[in-house]
KEVEX-325575 format. One record per atom (N, C-alpha, C, O): residue number from 1; atom name; y, x, z. Coordinates in nm, 4 decimals. Each point is the difference from the previous one (the first is absolute). Layout:
! KEVEX-325575
R    nr   atom          v          u          w
R   NUM     CA          Y          X          Z
...
! end
This chain:
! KEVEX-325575
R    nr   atom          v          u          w
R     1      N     0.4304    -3.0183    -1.2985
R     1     CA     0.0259     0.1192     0.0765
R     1      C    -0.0406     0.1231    -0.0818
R     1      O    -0.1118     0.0030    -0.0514
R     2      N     0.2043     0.1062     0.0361
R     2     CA    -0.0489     0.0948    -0.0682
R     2      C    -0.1679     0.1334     0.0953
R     2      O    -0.0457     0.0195     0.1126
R     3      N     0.0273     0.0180    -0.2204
R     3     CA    -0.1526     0.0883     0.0200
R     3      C     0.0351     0.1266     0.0059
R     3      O     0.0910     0.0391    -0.0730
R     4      N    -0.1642     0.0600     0.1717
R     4     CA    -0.0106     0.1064    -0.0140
R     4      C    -0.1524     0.0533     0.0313
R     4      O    -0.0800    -0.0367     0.0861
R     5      N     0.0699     0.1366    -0.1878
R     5     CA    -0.1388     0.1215    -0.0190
R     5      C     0.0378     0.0783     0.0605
R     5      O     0.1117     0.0498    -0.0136
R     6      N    -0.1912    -0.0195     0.0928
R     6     CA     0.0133     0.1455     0.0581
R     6      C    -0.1334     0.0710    -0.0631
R     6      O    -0.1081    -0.0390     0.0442
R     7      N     0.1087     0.1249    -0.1291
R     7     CA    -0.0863     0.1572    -0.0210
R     7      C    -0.0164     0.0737     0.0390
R     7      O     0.0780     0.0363     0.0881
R     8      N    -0.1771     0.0346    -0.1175
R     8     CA    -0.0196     0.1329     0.0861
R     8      C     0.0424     0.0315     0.1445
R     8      O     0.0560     0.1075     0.0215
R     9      N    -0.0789    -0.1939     0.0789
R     9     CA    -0.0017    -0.0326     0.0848
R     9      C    -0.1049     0.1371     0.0894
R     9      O    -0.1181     0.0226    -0.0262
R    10      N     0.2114     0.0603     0.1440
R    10     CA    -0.1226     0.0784     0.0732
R    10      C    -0.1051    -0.0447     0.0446
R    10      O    -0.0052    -0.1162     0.0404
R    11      N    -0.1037     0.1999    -0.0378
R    11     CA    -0.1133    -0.1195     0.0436
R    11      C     0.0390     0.0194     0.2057
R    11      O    -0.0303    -0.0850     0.0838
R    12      N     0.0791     0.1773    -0.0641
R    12     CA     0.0416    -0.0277     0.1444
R    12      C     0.0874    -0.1345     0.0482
R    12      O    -0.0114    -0.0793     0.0935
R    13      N     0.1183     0.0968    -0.2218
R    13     CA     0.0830    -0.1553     0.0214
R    13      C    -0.0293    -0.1228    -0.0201
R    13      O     0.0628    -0.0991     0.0374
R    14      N    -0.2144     0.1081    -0.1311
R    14     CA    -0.0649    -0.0845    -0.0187
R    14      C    -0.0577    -0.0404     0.1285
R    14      O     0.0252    -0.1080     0.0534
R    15      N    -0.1286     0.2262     0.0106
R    15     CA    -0.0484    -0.0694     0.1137
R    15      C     0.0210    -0.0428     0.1178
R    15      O    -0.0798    -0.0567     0.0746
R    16      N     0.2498     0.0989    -0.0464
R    16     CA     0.0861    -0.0238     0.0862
R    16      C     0.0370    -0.1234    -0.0133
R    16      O     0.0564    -0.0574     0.0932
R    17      N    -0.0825    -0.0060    -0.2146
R    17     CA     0.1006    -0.1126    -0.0173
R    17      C    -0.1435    -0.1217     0.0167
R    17      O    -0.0062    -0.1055     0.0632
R    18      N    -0.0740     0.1609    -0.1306
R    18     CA    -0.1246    -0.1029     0.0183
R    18      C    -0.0387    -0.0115     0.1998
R    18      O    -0.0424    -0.0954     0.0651
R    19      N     0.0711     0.2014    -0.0322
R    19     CA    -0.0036    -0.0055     0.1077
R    19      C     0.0589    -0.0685     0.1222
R    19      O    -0.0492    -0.0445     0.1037
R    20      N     0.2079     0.0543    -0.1674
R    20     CA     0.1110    -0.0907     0.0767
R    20      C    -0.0106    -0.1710    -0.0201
R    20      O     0.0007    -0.0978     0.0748
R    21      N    -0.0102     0.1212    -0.2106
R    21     CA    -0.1005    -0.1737    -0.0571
R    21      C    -0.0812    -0.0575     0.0668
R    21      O    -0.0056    -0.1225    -0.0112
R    22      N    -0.0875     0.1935     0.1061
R    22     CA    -0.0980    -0.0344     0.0487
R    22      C     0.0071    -0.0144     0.1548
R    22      O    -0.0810    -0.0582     0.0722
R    23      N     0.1856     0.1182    -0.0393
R    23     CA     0.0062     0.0385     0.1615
R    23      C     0.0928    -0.1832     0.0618
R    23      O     0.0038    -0.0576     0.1087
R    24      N     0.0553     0.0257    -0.2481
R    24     CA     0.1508    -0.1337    -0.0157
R    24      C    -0.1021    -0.1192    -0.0623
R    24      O     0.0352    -0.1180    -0.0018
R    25      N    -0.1282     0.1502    -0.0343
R    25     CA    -0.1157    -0.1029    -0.0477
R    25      C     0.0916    -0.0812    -0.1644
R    25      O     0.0320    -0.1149    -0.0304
R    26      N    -0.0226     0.2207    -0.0223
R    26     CA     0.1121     0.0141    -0.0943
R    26      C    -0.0819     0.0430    -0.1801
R    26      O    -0.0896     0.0816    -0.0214
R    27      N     0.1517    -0.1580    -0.0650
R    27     CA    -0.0647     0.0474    -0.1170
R    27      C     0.0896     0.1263     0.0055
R    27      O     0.0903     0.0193     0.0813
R    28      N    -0.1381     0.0811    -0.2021
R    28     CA     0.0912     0.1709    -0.0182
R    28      C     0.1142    -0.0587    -0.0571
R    28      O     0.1128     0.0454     0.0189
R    29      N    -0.1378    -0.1482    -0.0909
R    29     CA     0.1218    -0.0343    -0.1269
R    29      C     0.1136    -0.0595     0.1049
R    29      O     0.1171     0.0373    -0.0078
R    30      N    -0.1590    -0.1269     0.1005
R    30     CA     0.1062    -0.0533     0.1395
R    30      C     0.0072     0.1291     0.0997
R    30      O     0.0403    -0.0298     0.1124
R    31      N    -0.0614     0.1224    -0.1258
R    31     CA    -0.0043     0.1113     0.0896
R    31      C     0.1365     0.0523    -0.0546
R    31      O     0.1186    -0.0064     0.0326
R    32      N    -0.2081     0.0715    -0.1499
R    32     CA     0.1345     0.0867    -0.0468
R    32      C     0.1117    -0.0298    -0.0418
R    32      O     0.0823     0.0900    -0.0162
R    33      N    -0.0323    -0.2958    -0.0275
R    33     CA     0.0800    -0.0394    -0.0091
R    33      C     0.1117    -0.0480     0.1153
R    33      O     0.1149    -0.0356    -0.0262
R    34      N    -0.1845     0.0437     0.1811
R    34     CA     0.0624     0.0281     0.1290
R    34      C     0.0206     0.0982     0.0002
R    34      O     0.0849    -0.0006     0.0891
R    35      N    -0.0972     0.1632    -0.1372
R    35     CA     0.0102     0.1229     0.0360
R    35      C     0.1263     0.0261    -0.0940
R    35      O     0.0978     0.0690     0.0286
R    36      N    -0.1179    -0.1302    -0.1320
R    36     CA     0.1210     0.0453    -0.1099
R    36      C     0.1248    -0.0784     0.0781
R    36      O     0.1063     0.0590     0.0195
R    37      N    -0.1275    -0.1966     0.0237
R    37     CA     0.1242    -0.0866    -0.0009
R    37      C     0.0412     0.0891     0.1660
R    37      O     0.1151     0.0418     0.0119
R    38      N    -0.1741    -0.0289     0.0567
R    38     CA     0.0504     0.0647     0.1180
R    38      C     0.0966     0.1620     0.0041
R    38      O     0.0915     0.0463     0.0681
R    39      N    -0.1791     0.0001    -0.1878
R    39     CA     0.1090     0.1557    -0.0036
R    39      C     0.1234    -0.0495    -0.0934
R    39      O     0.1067     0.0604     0.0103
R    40      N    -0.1196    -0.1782    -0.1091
R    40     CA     0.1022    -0.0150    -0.0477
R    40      C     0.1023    -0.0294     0.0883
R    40      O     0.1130     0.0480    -0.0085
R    41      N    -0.1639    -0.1543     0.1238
R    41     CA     0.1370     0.0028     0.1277
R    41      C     0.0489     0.0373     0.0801
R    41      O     0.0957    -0.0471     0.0615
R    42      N    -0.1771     0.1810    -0.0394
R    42     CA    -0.0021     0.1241     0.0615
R    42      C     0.0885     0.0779    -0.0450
R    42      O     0.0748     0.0565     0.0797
R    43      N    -0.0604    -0.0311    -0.2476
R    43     CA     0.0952     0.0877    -0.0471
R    43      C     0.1017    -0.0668    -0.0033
R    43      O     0.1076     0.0548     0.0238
R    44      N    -0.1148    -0.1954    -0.0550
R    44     CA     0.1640    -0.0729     0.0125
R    44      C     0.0670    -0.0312     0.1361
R    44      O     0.1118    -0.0504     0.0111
R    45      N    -0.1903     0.0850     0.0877
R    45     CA     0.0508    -0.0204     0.1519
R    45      C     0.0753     0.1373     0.0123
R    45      O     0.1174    -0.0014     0.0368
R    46      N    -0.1851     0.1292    -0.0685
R    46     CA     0.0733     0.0978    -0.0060
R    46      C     0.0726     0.0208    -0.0749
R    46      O     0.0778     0.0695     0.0654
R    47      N    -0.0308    -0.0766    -0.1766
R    47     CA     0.0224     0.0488    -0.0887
R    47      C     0.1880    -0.0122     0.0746
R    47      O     0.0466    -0.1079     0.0365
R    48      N     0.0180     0.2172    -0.0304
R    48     CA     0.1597    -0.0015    -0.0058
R    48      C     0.0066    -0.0327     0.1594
R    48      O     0.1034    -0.0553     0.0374
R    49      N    -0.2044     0.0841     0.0623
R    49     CA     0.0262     0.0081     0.0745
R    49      C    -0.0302     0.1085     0.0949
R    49      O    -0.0795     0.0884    -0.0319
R    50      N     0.1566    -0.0900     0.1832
R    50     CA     0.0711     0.1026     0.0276
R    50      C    -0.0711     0.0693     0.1459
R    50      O    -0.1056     0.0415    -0.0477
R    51      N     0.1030    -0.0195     0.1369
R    51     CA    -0.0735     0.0637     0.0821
R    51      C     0.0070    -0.1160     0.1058
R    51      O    -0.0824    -0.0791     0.0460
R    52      N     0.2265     0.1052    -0.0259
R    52     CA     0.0807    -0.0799     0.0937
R    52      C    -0.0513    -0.1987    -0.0327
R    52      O    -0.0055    -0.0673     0.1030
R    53      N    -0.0197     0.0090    -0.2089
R    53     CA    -0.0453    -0.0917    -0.0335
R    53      C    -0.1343    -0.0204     0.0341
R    53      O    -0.0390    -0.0829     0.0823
R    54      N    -0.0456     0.1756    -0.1602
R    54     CA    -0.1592    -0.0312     0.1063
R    54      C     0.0095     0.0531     0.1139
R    54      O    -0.1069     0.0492     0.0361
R    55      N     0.2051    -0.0362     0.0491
R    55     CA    -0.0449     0.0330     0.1592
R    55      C     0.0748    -0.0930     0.0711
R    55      O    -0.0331    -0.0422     0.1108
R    56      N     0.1735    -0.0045    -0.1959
R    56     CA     0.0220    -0.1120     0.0746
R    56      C     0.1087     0.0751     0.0619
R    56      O     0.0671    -0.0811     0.0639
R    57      N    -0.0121     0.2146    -0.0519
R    57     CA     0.0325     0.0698     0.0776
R    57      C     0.1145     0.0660    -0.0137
R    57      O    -0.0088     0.1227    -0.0029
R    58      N     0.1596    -0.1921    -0.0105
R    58     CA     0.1184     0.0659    -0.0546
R    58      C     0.0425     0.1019     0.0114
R    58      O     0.0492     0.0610    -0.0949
R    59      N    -0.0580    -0.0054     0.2377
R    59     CA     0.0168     0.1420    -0.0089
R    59      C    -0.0544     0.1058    -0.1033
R    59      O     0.0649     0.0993    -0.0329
R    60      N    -0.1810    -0.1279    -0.0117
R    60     CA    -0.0848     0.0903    -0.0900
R    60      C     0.0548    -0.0053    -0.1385
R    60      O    -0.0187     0.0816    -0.0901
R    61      N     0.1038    -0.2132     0.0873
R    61     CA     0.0969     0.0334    -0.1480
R    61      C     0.0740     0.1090    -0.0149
R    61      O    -0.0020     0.0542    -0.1105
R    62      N     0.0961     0.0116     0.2338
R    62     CA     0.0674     0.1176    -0.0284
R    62      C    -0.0557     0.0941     0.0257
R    62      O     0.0778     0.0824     0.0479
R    63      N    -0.2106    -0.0357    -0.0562
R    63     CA    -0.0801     0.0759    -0.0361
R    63      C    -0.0081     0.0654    -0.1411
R    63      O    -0.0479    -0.0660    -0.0922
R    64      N     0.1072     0.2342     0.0645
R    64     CA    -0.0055     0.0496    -0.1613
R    64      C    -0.1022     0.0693    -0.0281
R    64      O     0.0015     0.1231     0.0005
R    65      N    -0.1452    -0.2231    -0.0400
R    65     CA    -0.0660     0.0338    -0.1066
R    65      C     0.0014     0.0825    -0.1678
R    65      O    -0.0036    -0.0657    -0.1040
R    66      N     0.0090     0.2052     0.1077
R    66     CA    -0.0086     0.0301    -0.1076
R    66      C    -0.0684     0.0041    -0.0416
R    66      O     0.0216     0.0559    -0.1076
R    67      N    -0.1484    -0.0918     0.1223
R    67     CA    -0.1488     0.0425    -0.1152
R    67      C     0.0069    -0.1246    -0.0251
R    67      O    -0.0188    -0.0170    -0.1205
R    68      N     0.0452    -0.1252     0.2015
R    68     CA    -0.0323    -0.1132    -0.0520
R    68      C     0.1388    -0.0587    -0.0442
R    68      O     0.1101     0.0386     0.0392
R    69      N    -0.1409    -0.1550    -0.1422
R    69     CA     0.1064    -0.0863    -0.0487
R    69      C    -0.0380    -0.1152     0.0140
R    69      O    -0.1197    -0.0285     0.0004
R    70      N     0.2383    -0.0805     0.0170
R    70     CA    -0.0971    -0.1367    -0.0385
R    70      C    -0.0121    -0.0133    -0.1184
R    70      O    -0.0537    -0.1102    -0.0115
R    71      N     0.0694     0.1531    -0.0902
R    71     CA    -0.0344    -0.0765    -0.1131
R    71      C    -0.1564     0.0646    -0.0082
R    71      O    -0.0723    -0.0475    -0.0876
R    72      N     0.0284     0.1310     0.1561
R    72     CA    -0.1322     0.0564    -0.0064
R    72      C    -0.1078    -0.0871     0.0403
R    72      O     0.0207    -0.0693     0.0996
R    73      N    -0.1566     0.0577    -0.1714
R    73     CA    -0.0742    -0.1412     0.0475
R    73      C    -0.1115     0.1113     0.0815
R    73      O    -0.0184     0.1216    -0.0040
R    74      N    -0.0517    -0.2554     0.0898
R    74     CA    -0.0595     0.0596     0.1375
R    74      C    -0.1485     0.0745    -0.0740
R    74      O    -0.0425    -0.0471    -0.1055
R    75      N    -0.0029     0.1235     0.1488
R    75     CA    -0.1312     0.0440    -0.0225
R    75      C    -0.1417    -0.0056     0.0851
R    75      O    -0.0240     0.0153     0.1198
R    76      N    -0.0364    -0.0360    -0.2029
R    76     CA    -0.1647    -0.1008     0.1103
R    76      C    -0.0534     0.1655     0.0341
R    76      O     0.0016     0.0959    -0.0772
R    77      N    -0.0441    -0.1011     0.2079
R    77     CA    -0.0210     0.1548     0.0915
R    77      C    -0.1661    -0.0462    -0.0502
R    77      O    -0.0464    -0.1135     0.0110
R    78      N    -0.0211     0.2272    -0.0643
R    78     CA    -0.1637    -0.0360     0.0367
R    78      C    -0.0326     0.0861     0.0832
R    78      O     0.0340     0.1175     0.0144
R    79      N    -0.1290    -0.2087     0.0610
R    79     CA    -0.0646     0.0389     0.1285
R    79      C    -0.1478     0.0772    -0.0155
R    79      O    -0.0615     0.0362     0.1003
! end
């Protein structure tokens, strides 16, 4: 299986992550390798899709969005 380093790592994301590790009774290294594989299917669930698709909701297809496109990928809101 291939390896990845992560560097310079924030120490906030650091302690967020040691943190989430701990809350899942989780090593960081199995933490953050659930965190990576989950946004990876996160962006491929979205990715090229359409309003009307995540709502389930056909009418909302003929809806004209100009600020958005689908080929545009979704963006994570921070709270």
């Amino acid at each position: 299986m291939p390896t990845l380093t992560v560097r310079s790592l924030d120490d906030a994301v650091y302690d967020g992550l040691k943190a989430l590790a701990a809350t899942r009774h989780q090593s960081m290294e199995a933490a953050a390798r659930d965190l990576l594989q989950e946004g990876v299917k996160r962006r491929q669930r979205w990715q090229g899709a359409t309003l009307a698709d995540l709502s389930g909701d056909l009418e909302l297809s003929n809806i004209d969005t100009p600020y958005v496109h689908s080929t545009d990928l979704p963006r994570d809101v921070e709270f």
